[in-house]
C-alpha positions as CSV (number, residue, x, y, z in Angstrom):
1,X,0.0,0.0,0.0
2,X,1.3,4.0,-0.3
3,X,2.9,6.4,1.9
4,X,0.6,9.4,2.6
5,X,1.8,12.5,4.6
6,X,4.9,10.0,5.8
7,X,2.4,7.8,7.6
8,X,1.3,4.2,6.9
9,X,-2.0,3.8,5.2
10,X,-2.5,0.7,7.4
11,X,-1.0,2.5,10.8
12,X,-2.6,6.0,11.0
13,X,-1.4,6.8,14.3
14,X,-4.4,9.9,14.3
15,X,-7.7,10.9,12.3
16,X,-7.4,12.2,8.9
17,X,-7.8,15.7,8.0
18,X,-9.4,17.1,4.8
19,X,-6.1,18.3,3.6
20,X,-4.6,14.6,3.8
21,X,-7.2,12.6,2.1
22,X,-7.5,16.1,-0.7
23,X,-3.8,15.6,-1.2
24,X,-3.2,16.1,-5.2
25,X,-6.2,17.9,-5.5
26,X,-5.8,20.5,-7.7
27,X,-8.8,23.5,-8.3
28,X,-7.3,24.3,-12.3
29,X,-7.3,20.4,-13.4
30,X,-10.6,18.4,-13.6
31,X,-8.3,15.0,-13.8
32,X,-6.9,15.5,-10.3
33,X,-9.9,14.3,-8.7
34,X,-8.6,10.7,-9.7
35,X,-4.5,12.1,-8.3
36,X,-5.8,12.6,-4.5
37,X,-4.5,10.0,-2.0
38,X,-8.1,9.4,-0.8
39,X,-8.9,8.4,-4.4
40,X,-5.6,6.2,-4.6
41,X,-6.0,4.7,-1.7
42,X,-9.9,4.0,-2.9
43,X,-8.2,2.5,-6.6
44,X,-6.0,0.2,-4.9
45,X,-9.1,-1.3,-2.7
46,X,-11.5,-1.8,-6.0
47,X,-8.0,-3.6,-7.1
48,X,-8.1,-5.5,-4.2
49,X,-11.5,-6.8,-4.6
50,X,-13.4,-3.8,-2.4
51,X,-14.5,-5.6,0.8
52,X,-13.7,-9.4,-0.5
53,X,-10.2,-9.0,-0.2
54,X,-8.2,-10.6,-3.2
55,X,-5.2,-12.2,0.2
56,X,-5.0,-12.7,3.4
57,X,-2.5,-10.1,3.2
58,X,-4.5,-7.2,1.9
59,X,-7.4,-8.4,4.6
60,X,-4.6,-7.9,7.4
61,X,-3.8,-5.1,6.2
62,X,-7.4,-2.9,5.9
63,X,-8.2,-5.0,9.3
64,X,-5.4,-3.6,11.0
65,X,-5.7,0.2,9.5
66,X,-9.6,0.0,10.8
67,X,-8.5,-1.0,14.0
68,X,-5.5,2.2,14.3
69,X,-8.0,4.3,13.1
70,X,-10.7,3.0,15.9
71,X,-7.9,3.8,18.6
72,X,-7.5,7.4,17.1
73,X,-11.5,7.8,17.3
74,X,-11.1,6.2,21.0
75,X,-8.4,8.9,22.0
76,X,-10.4,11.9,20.0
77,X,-13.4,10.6,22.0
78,X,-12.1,11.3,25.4
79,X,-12.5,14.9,24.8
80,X,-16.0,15.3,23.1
81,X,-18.6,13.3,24.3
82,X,-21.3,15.5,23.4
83,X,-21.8,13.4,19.7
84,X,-25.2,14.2,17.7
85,X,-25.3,12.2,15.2
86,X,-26.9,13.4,11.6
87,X,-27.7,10.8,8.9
88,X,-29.2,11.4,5.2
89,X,-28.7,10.5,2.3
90,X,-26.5,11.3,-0.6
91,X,-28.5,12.5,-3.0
92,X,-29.8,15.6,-1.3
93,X,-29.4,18.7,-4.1
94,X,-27.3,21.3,-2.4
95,X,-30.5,23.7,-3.7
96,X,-33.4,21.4,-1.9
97,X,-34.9,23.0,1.2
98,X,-33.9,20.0,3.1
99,X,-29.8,20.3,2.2
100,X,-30.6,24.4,4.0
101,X,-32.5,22.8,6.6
102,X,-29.8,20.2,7.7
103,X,-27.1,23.0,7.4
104,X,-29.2,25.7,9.8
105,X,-29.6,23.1,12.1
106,X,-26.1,22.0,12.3
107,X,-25.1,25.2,12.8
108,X,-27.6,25.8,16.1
109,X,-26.3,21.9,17.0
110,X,-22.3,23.5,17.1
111,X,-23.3,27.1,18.4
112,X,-25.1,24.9,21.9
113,X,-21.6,22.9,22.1
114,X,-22.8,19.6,20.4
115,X,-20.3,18.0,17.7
116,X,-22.1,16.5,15.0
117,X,-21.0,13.0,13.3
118,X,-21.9,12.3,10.2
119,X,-20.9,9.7,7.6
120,X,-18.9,12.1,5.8
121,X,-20.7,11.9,1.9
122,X,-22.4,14.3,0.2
123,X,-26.0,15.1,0.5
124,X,-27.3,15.8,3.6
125,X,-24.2,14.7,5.3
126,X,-22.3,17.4,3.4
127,X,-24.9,19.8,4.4
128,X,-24.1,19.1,8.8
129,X,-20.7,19.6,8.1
130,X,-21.4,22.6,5.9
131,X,-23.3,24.7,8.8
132,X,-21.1,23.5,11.6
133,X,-17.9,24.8,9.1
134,X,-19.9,28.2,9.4
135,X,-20.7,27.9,13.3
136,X,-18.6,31.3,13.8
137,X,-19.7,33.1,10.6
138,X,-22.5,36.0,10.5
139,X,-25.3,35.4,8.6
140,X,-24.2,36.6,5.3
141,X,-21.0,34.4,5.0
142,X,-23.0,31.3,5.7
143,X,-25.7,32.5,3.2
144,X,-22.4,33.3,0.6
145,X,-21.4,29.6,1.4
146,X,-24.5,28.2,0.5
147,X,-24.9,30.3,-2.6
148,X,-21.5,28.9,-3.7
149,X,-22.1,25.3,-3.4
150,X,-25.5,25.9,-4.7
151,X,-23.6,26.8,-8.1
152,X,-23.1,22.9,-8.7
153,X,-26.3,21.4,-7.1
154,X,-25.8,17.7,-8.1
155,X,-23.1,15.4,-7.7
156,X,-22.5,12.9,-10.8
157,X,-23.4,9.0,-9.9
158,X,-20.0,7.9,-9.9
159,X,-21.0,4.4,-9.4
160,X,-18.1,1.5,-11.7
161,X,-16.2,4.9,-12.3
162,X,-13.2,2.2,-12.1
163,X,-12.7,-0.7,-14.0
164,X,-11.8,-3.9,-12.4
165,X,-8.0,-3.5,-12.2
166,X,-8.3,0.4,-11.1
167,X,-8.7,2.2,-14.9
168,X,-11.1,4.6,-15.6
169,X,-14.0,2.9,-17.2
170,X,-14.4,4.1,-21.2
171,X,-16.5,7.1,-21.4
172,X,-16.4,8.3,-17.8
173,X,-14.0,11.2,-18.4
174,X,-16.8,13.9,-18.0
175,X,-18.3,12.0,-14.8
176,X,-14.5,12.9,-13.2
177,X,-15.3,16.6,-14.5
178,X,-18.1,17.1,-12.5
179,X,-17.0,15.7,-9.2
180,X,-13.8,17.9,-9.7
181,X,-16.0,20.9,-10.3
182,X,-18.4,19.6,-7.4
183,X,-15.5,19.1,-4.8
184,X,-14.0,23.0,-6.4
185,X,-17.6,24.6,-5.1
186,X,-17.4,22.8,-1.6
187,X,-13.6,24.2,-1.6
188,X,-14.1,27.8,-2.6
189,X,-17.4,27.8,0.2
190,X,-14.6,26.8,2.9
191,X,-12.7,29.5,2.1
192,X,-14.9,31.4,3.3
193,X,-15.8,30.6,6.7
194,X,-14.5,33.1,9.8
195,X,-11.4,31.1,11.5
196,X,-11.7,29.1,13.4
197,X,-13.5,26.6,11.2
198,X,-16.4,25.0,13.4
199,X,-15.5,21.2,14.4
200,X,-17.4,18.3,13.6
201,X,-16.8,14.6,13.0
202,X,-16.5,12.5,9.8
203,X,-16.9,8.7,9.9
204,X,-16.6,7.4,6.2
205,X,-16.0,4.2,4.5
206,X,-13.7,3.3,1.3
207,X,-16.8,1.4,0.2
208,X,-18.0,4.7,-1.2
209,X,-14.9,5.9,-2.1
210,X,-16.0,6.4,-5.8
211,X,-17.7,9.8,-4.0
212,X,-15.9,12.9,-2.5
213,X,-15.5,13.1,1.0
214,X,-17.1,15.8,2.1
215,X,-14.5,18.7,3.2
216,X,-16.0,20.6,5.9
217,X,-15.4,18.4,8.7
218,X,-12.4,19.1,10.8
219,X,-11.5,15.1,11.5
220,X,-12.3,11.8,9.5
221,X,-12.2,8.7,10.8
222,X,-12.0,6.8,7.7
223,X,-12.5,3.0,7.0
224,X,-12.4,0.3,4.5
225,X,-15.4,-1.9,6.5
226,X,-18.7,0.0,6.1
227,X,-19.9,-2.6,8.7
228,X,-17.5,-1.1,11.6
229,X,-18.1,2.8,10.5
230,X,-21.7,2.0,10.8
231,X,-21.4,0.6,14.4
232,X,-19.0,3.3,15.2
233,X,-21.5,6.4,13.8
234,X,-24.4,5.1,15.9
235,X,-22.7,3.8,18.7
236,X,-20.9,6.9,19.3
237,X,-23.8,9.1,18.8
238,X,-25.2,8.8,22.9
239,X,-26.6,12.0,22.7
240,X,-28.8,11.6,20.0
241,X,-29.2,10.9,16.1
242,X,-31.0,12.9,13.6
243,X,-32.5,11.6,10.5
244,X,-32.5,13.9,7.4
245,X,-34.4,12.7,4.0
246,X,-32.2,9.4,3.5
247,X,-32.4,6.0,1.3
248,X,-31.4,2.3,2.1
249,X,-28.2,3.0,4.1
250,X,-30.0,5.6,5.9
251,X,-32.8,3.5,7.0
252,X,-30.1,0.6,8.4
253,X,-29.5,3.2,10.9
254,X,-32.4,4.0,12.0
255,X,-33.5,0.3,12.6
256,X,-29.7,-0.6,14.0
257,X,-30.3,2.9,16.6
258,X,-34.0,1.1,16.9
259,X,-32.7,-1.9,17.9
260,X,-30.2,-0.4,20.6
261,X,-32.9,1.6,22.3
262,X,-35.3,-1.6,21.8
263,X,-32.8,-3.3,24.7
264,X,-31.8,-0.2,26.8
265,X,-32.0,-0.9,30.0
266,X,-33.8,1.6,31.3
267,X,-35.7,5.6,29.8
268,X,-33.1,7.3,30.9
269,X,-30.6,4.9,28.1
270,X,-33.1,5.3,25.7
271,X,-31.6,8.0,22.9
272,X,-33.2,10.5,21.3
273,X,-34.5,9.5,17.7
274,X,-34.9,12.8,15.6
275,X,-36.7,12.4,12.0
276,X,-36.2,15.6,10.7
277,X,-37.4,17.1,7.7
278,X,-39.4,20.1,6.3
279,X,-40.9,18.2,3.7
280,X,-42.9,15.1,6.0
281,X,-40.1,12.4,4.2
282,X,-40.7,10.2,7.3
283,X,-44.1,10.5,7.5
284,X,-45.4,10.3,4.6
285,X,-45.7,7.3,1.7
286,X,-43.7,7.8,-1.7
287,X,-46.1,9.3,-4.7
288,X,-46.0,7.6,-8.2
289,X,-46.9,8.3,-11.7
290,X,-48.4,6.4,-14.0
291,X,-45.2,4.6,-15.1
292,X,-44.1,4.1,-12.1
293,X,-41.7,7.0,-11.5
294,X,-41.5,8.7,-8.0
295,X,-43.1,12.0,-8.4
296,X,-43.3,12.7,-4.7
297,X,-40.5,11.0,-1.8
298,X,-41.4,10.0,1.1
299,X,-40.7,6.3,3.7
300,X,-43.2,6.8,5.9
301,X,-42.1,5.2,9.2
302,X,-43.8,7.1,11.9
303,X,-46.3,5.2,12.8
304,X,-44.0,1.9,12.3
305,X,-41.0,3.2,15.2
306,X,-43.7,4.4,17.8
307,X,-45.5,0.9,17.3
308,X,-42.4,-0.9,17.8
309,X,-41.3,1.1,20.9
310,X,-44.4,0.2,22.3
311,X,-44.0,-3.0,22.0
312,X,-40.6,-3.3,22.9
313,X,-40.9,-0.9,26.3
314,X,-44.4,-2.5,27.3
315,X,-42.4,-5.0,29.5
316,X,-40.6,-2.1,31.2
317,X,-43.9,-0.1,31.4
318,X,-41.8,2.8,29.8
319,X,-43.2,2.9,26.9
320,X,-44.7,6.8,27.4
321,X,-41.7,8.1,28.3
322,X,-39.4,6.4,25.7
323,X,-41.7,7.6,23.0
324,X,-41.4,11.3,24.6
325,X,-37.6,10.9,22.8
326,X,-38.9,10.1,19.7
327,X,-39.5,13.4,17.2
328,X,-40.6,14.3,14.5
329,X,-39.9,17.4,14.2
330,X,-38.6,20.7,12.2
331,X,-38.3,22.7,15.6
332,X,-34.9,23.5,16.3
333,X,-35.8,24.6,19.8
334,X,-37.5,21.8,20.3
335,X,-34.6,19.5,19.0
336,X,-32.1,21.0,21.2
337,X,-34.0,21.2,24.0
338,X,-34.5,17.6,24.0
339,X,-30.7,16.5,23.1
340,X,-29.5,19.2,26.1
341,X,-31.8,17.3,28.5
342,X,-30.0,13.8,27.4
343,X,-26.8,14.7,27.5
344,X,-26.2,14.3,31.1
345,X,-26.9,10.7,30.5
346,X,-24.6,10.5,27.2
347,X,-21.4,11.6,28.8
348,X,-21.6,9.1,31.9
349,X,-22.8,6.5,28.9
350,X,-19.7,7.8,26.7
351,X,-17.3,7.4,29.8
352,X,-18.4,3.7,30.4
353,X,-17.9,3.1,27.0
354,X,-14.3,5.0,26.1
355,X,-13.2,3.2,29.7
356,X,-14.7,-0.8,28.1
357,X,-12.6,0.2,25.5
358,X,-9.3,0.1,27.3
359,X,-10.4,-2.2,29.6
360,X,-10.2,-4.4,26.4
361,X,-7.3,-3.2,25.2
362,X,-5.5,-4.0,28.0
363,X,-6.8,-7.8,28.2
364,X,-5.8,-8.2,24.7
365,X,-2.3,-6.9,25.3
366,X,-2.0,-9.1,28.2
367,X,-3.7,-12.2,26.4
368,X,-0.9,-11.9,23.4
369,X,1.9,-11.8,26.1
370,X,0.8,-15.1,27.6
Protein backbone atom coordinates (compact mmCIF):
# COMPACT_ATOMS: atom_id res chain seq x y z
CA UNK A 1 0.00 0.00 0.00
CA UNK A 2 1.32 3.99 -0.33
CA UNK A 3 2.91 6.38 1.94
CA UNK A 4 0.61 9.42 2.56
CA UNK A 5 1.84 12.49 4.58
CA UNK A 6 4.86 10.01 5.75
CA UNK A 7 2.43 7.81 7.62
CA UNK A 8 1.26 4.19 6.88
CA UNK A 9 -1.96 3.85 5.15
CA UNK A 10 -2.49 0.66 7.41
CA UNK A 11 -0.96 2.50 10.84
CA UNK A 12 -2.62 5.97 11.03
CA UNK A 13 -1.38 6.77 14.32
CA UNK A 14 -4.37 9.93 14.33
CA UNK A 15 -7.75 10.89 12.28
CA UNK A 16 -7.36 12.23 8.92
CA UNK A 17 -7.81 15.67 8.04
CA UNK A 18 -9.42 17.07 4.79
CA UNK A 19 -6.10 18.30 3.61
CA UNK A 20 -4.57 14.55 3.81
CA UNK A 21 -7.23 12.60 2.15
CA UNK A 22 -7.53 16.08 -0.74
CA UNK A 23 -3.77 15.64 -1.21
CA UNK A 24 -3.18 16.10 -5.16
CA UNK A 25 -6.23 17.86 -5.52
CA UNK A 26 -5.82 20.51 -7.74
CA UNK A 27 -8.83 23.49 -8.27
CA UNK A 28 -7.32 24.28 -12.29
CA UNK A 29 -7.35 20.36 -13.35
CA UNK A 30 -10.60 18.39 -13.61
CA UNK A 31 -8.31 14.95 -13.84
CA UNK A 32 -6.91 15.50 -10.27
CA UNK A 33 -9.88 14.27 -8.69
CA UNK A 34 -8.61 10.68 -9.73
CA UNK A 35 -4.52 12.12 -8.34
CA UNK A 36 -5.76 12.61 -4.52
CA UNK A 37 -4.48 9.96 -2.05
CA UNK A 38 -8.12 9.40 -0.83
CA UNK A 39 -8.92 8.44 -4.37
CA UNK A 40 -5.63 6.24 -4.64
CA UNK A 41 -5.98 4.68 -1.74
CA UNK A 42 -9.91 3.99 -2.90
CA UNK A 43 -8.19 2.50 -6.63
CA UNK A 44 -5.96 0.19 -4.85
CA UNK A 45 -9.12 -1.32 -2.74
CA UNK A 46 -11.49 -1.80 -6.00
CA UNK A 47 -8.03 -3.62 -7.10
CA UNK A 48 -8.06 -5.46 -4.24
CA UNK A 49 -11.46 -6.76 -4.65
CA UNK A 50 -13.41 -3.81 -2.41
CA UNK A 51 -14.49 -5.60 0.83
CA UNK A 52 -13.75 -9.42 -0.49
CA UNK A 53 -10.17 -8.97 -0.20
CA UNK A 54 -8.19 -10.60 -3.23
CA UNK A 55 -5.23 -12.21 0.19
CA UNK A 56 -5.00 -12.70 3.45
CA UNK A 57 -2.50 -10.15 3.23
CA UNK A 58 -4.47 -7.23 1.94
CA UNK A 59 -7.40 -8.43 4.62
CA UNK A 60 -4.62 -7.89 7.36
CA UNK A 61 -3.79 -5.05 6.20
CA UNK A 62 -7.43 -2.95 5.94
CA UNK A 63 -8.17 -4.96 9.29
CA UNK A 64 -5.44 -3.62 10.95
CA UNK A 65 -5.65 0.22 9.54
CA UNK A 66 -9.65 0.00 10.77
CA UNK A 67 -8.47 -1.00 14.01
CA UNK A 68 -5.45 2.21 14.27
CA UNK A 69 -7.98 4.30 13.11
CA UNK A 70 -10.74 2.97 15.92
CA UNK A 71 -7.94 3.84 18.65
CA UNK A 72 -7.54 7.44 17.10
CA UNK A 73 -11.47 7.81 17.25
CA UNK A 74 -11.12 6.16 20.95
CA UNK A 75 -8.39 8.86 22.03
CA UNK A 76 -10.42 11.95 19.99
CA UNK A 77 -13.36 10.62 21.97
CA UNK A 78 -12.05 11.33 25.45
CA UNK A 79 -12.48 14.90 24.77
CA UNK A 80 -15.96 15.34 23.09
CA UNK A 81 -18.63 13.32 24.27
CA UNK A 82 -21.28 15.46 23.43
CA UNK A 83 -21.79 13.44 19.70
CA UNK A 84 -25.17 14.25 17.73
CA UNK A 85 -25.32 12.19 15.16
CA UNK A 86 -26.86 13.39 11.56
CA UNK A 87 -27.67 10.77 8.95
CA UNK A 88 -29.17 11.38 5.23
CA UNK A 89 -28.74 10.54 2.35
CA UNK A 90 -26.46 11.31 -0.57
CA UNK A 91 -28.54 12.53 -2.98
CA UNK A 92 -29.84 15.57 -1.29
CA UNK A 93 -29.38 18.67 -4.05
CA UNK A 94 -27.32 21.25 -2.39
CA UNK A 95 -30.49 23.66 -3.66
CA UNK A 96 -33.44 21.41 -1.89
CA UNK A 97 -34.92 23.04 1.19
CA UNK A 98 -33.90 20.00 3.11
CA UNK A 99 -29.81 20.33 2.25
CA UNK A 100 -30.59 24.37 3.99
CA UNK A 101 -32.46 22.77 6.59
CA UNK A 102 -29.80 20.19 7.69
CA UNK A 103 -27.13 23.02 7.36
CA UNK A 104 -29.24 25.73 9.82
CA UNK A 105 -29.56 23.10 12.07
CA UNK A 106 -26.13 21.96 12.29
CA UNK A 107 -25.14 25.22 12.84
CA UNK A 108 -27.55 25.81 16.10
CA UNK A 109 -26.32 21.90 17.00
CA UNK A 110 -22.34 23.53 17.08
CA UNK A 111 -23.28 27.12 18.44
CA UNK A 112 -25.08 24.93 21.91
CA UNK A 113 -21.58 22.95 22.13
CA UNK A 114 -22.84 19.63 20.36
CA UNK A 115 -20.31 17.97 17.70
CA UNK A 116 -22.06 16.52 15.00
CA UNK A 117 -20.95 13.00 13.29
CA UNK A 118 -21.95 12.25 10.17
CA UNK A 119 -20.93 9.67 7.59
CA UNK A 120 -18.88 12.08 5.84
CA UNK A 121 -20.66 11.94 1.92
CA UNK A 122 -22.35 14.27 0.23
CA UNK A 123 -26.02 15.12 0.46
CA UNK A 124 -27.27 15.80 3.63
CA UNK A 125 -24.21 14.68 5.33
CA UNK A 126 -22.27 17.41 3.37
CA UNK A 127 -24.88 19.85 4.39
CA UNK A 128 -24.14 19.15 8.77
CA UNK A 129 -20.67 19.60 8.06
CA UNK A 130 -21.36 22.62 5.91
CA UNK A 131 -23.34 24.71 8.82
CA UNK A 132 -21.11 23.53 11.55
CA UNK A 133 -17.92 24.80 9.15
CA UNK A 134 -19.87 28.20 9.43
CA UNK A 135 -20.66 27.93 13.30
CA UNK A 136 -18.64 31.34 13.85
CA UNK A 137 -19.67 33.12 10.57
CA UNK A 138 -22.48 36.05 10.49
CA UNK A 139 -25.31 35.45 8.63
CA UNK A 140 -24.17 36.58 5.33
CA UNK A 141 -21.01 34.44 5.02
CA UNK A 142 -22.97 31.31 5.74
CA UNK A 143 -25.74 32.53 3.19
CA UNK A 144 -22.40 33.30 0.56
CA UNK A 145 -21.42 29.62 1.35
CA UNK A 146 -24.53 28.22 0.50
CA UNK A 147 -24.92 30.29 -2.59
CA UNK A 148 -21.47 28.91 -3.75
CA UNK A 149 -22.08 25.27 -3.39
CA UNK A 150 -25.48 25.95 -4.71
CA UNK A 151 -23.57 26.80 -8.12
CA UNK A 152 -23.05 22.91 -8.74
CA UNK A 153 -26.26 21.41 -7.10
CA UNK A 154 -25.77 17.67 -8.07
CA UNK A 155 -23.10 15.39 -7.73
CA UNK A 156 -22.54 12.95 -10.80
CA UNK A 157 -23.35 8.97 -9.90
CA UNK A 158 -20.05 7.87 -9.94
CA UNK A 159 -21.00 4.41 -9.36
CA UNK A 160 -18.12 1.46 -11.72
CA UNK A 161 -16.23 4.88 -12.31
CA UNK A 162 -13.23 2.20 -12.12
CA UNK A 163 -12.66 -0.72 -14.05
CA UNK A 164 -11.81 -3.89 -12.36
CA UNK A 165 -7.98 -3.54 -12.22
CA UNK A 166 -8.25 0.41 -11.15
CA UNK A 167 -8.68 2.25 -14.85
CA UNK A 168 -11.09 4.60 -15.60
CA UNK A 169 -14.02 2.89 -17.17
CA UNK A 170 -14.37 4.09 -21.22
CA UNK A 171 -16.48 7.06 -21.41
CA UNK A 172 -16.38 8.30 -17.85
CA UNK A 173 -14.00 11.21 -18.39
CA UNK A 174 -16.75 13.92 -17.95
CA UNK A 175 -18.28 12.02 -14.82
CA UNK A 176 -14.55 12.94 -13.23
CA UNK A 177 -15.30 16.61 -14.46
CA UNK A 178 -18.13 17.09 -12.54
CA UNK A 179 -16.99 15.66 -9.22
CA UNK A 180 -13.84 17.88 -9.71
CA UNK A 181 -15.98 20.91 -10.28
CA UNK A 182 -18.37 19.65 -7.40
CA UNK A 183 -15.50 19.14 -4.82
CA UNK A 184 -14.05 22.95 -6.42
CA UNK A 185 -17.57 24.58 -5.06
CA UNK A 186 -17.37 22.78 -1.59
CA UNK A 187 -13.65 24.19 -1.55
CA UNK A 188 -14.09 27.84 -2.61
CA UNK A 189 -17.44 27.80 0.22
CA UNK A 190 -14.64 26.79 2.88
CA UNK A 191 -12.72 29.47 2.05
CA UNK A 192 -14.91 31.35 3.31
CA UNK A 193 -15.83 30.62 6.69
CA UNK A 194 -14.51 33.07 9.77
CA UNK A 195 -11.43 31.15 11.48
CA UNK A 196 -11.66 29.08 13.43
CA UNK A 197 -13.54 26.60 11.19
CA UNK A 198 -16.45 25.04 13.43
CA UNK A 199 -15.51 21.21 14.38
CA UNK A 200 -17.35 18.33 13.59
CA UNK A 201 -16.76 14.62 13.01
CA UNK A 202 -16.54 12.46 9.85
CA UNK A 203 -16.89 8.68 9.90
CA UNK A 204 -16.58 7.43 6.23
CA UNK A 205 -15.97 4.23 4.51
CA UNK A 206 -13.66 3.33 1.30
CA UNK A 207 -16.77 1.38 0.21
CA UNK A 208 -17.97 4.67 -1.24
CA UNK A 209 -14.87 5.87 -2.15
CA UNK A 210 -16.00 6.45 -5.76
CA UNK A 211 -17.75 9.76 -4.05
CA UNK A 212 -15.87 12.86 -2.47
CA UNK A 213 -15.45 13.11 1.02
CA UNK A 214 -17.07 15.85 2.08
CA UNK A 215 -14.47 18.70 3.24
CA UNK A 216 -15.99 20.59 5.89
CA UNK A 217 -15.39 18.39 8.69
CA UNK A 218 -12.39 19.08 10.85
CA UNK A 219 -11.55 15.06 11.50
CA UNK A 220 -12.31 11.80 9.52
CA UNK A 221 -12.18 8.72 10.83
CA UNK A 222 -11.95 6.81 7.67
CA UNK A 223 -12.47 3.01 7.01
CA UNK A 224 -12.37 0.34 4.54
CA UNK A 225 -15.40 -1.88 6.47
CA UNK A 226 -18.69 -0.03 6.10
CA UNK A 227 -19.88 -2.55 8.69
CA UNK A 228 -17.49 -1.10 11.61
CA UNK A 229 -18.09 2.84 10.50
CA UNK A 230 -21.73 2.02 10.84
CA UNK A 231 -21.41 0.63 14.40
CA UNK A 232 -19.00 3.27 15.17
CA UNK A 233 -21.52 6.40 13.76
CA UNK A 234 -24.38 5.06 15.94
CA UNK A 235 -22.72 3.79 18.65
CA UNK A 236 -20.86 6.92 19.30
CA UNK A 237 -23.83 9.08 18.81
CA UNK A 238 -25.16 8.77 22.92
CA UNK A 239 -26.63 11.99 22.74
CA UNK A 240 -28.78 11.57 19.95
CA UNK A 241 -29.22 10.87 16.06
CA UNK A 242 -30.96 12.93 13.56
CA UNK A 243 -32.50 11.63 10.54
CA UNK A 244 -32.53 13.89 7.38
CA UNK A 245 -34.44 12.72 3.98
CA UNK A 246 -32.22 9.36 3.47
CA UNK A 247 -32.43 5.98 1.25
CA UNK A 248 -31.44 2.25 2.09
CA UNK A 249 -28.23 2.97 4.09
CA UNK A 250 -30.05 5.61 5.90
CA UNK A 251 -32.76 3.46 7.04
CA UNK A 252 -30.08 0.65 8.45
CA UNK A 253 -29.46 3.20 10.86
CA UNK A 254 -32.45 3.96 12.01
CA UNK A 255 -33.49 0.33 12.60
CA UNK A 256 -29.69 -0.57 13.96
CA UNK A 257 -30.26 2.93 16.61
CA UNK A 258 -34.04 1.13 16.86
CA UNK A 259 -32.70 -1.93 17.93
CA UNK A 260 -30.20 -0.35 20.55
CA UNK A 261 -32.89 1.58 22.33
CA UNK A 262 -35.26 -1.57 21.85
CA UNK A 263 -32.77 -3.31 24.67
CA UNK A 264 -31.81 -0.19 26.76
CA UNK A 265 -32.01 -0.91 30.00
CA UNK A 266 -33.84 1.61 31.34
CA UNK A 267 -35.69 5.60 29.85
CA UNK A 268 -33.09 7.32 30.85
CA UNK A 269 -30.59 4.86 28.09
CA UNK A 270 -33.05 5.28 25.70
CA UNK A 271 -31.60 7.96 22.95
CA UNK A 272 -33.17 10.48 21.32
CA UNK A 273 -34.49 9.50 17.71
CA UNK A 274 -34.91 12.75 15.62
CA UNK A 275 -36.71 12.39 12.02
CA UNK A 276 -36.16 15.62 10.71
CA UNK A 277 -37.40 17.11 7.70
CA UNK A 278 -39.35 20.08 6.26
CA UNK A 279 -40.95 18.16 3.68
CA UNK A 280 -42.86 15.09 6.03
CA UNK A 281 -40.11 12.38 4.17
CA UNK A 282 -40.70 10.17 7.30
CA UNK A 283 -44.13 10.49 7.48
CA UNK A 284 -45.35 10.29 4.58
CA UNK A 285 -45.66 7.28 1.67
CA UNK A 286 -43.72 7.81 -1.72
CA UNK A 287 -46.06 9.28 -4.68
CA UNK A 288 -46.04 7.61 -8.25
CA UNK A 289 -46.89 8.29 -11.67
CA UNK A 290 -48.41 6.38 -13.97
CA UNK A 291 -45.22 4.62 -15.08
CA UNK A 292 -44.12 4.11 -12.14
CA UNK A 293 -41.65 6.96 -11.48
CA UNK A 294 -41.52 8.69 -8.02
CA UNK A 295 -43.12 12.03 -8.38
CA UNK A 296 -43.34 12.71 -4.70
CA UNK A 297 -40.48 11.03 -1.83
CA UNK A 298 -41.44 10.02 1.07
CA UNK A 299 -40.74 6.32 3.71
CA UNK A 300 -43.20 6.76 5.92
CA UNK A 301 -42.13 5.23 9.18
CA UNK A 302 -43.76 7.09 11.88
CA UNK A 303 -46.26 5.16 12.82
CA UNK A 304 -44.00 1.92 12.27
CA UNK A 305 -41.04 3.24 15.23
CA UNK A 306 -43.75 4.37 17.77
CA UNK A 307 -45.54 0.87 17.28
CA UNK A 308 -42.36 -0.95 17.77
CA UNK A 309 -41.33 1.11 20.88
CA UNK A 310 -44.44 0.24 22.27
CA UNK A 311 -44.01 -3.05 21.99
CA UNK A 312 -40.63 -3.29 22.94
CA UNK A 313 -40.87 -0.89 26.28
CA UNK A 314 -44.41 -2.54 27.32
CA UNK A 315 -42.38 -4.96 29.53
CA UNK A 316 -40.64 -2.14 31.23
CA UNK A 317 -43.91 -0.10 31.40
CA UNK A 318 -41.83 2.85 29.82
CA UNK A 319 -43.23 2.86 26.92
CA UNK A 320 -44.73 6.82 27.37
CA UNK A 321 -41.72 8.14 28.31
CA UNK A 322 -39.44 6.38 25.75
CA UNK A 323 -41.68 7.64 22.99
CA UNK A 324 -41.40 11.34 24.60
CA UNK A 325 -37.62 10.90 22.77
CA UNK A 326 -38.89 10.09 19.66
CA UNK A 327 -39.50 13.35 17.20
CA UNK A 328 -40.60 14.28 14.46
CA UNK A 329 -39.88 17.38 14.22
CA UNK A 330 -38.59 20.65 12.24
CA UNK A 331 -38.29 22.75 15.56
CA UNK A 332 -34.92 23.54 16.33
CA UNK A 333 -35.80 24.60 19.79
CA UNK A 334 -37.54 21.78 20.33
CA UNK A 335 -34.59 19.52 18.95
CA UNK A 336 -32.11 21.04 21.22
CA UNK A 337 -33.97 21.23 23.99
CA UNK A 338 -34.46 17.57 23.96
CA UNK A 339 -30.70 16.49 23.09
CA UNK A 340 -29.46 19.21 26.11
CA UNK A 341 -31.76 17.30 28.47
CA UNK A 342 -30.03 13.77 27.43
CA UNK A 343 -26.78 14.74 27.54
CA UNK A 344 -26.21 14.34 31.14
CA UNK A 345 -26.93 10.74 30.51
CA UNK A 346 -24.61 10.50 27.23
CA UNK A 347 -21.38 11.57 28.84
CA UNK A 348 -21.64 9.11 31.91
CA UNK A 349 -22.76 6.52 28.86
CA UNK A 350 -19.71 7.75 26.72
CA UNK A 351 -17.25 7.45 29.82
CA UNK A 352 -18.36 3.72 30.37
CA UNK A 353 -17.93 3.13 27.00
CA UNK A 354 -14.27 4.98 26.08
CA UNK A 355 -13.19 3.19 29.68
CA UNK A 356 -14.67 -0.81 28.07
CA UNK A 357 -12.63 0.21 25.54
CA UNK A 358 -9.33 0.15 27.30
CA UNK A 359 -10.36 -2.21 29.55
CA UNK A 360 -10.25 -4.36 26.44
CA UNK A 361 -7.27 -3.20 25.15
CA UNK A 362 -5.49 -3.97 28.00
CA UNK A 363 -6.79 -7.80 28.22
CA UNK A 364 -5.81 -8.18 24.73
CA UNK A 365 -2.28 -6.87 25.26
CA UNK A 366 -1.96 -9.07 28.19
CA UNK A 367 -3.71 -12.25 26.42
CA UNK A 368 -0.86 -11.88 23.38
CA UNK A 369 1.94 -11.75 26.10
CA UNK A 370 0.81 -15.08 27.56
Amino acid sequence: MEKADKRSTNRPKSLYTAQQLLKGFDLGRPMSYLKTWDFKTFTQFVIDKRDAPVSLRVRRAQAEHDSFISDALRRYLLTHSRLVGIMGGHSLLRTDHAYVAVAQLAQALSKKGFLVVTGGGPGAMEAAHLGVAFSNSNSDTFQAALNEVSKVPKLPRLDDILNPDGTLAAGREGDVREAHRWLCAALKAKALATKPVGTSLAIPTWLYGEEPTTPFATEYAKYFQNSIREEALITNARTGVIYAQGGGGTLREVFEDLERNYYAKNTEQFTPMIFFDPDHYWERDAEFDQNGHVKTPGIKVNDAIRNIIRFARARNGDAAACLDKVRFTTDVNEILTLLDRHSPVAEVQMNMLLGESVSSTSLTRKAIKR
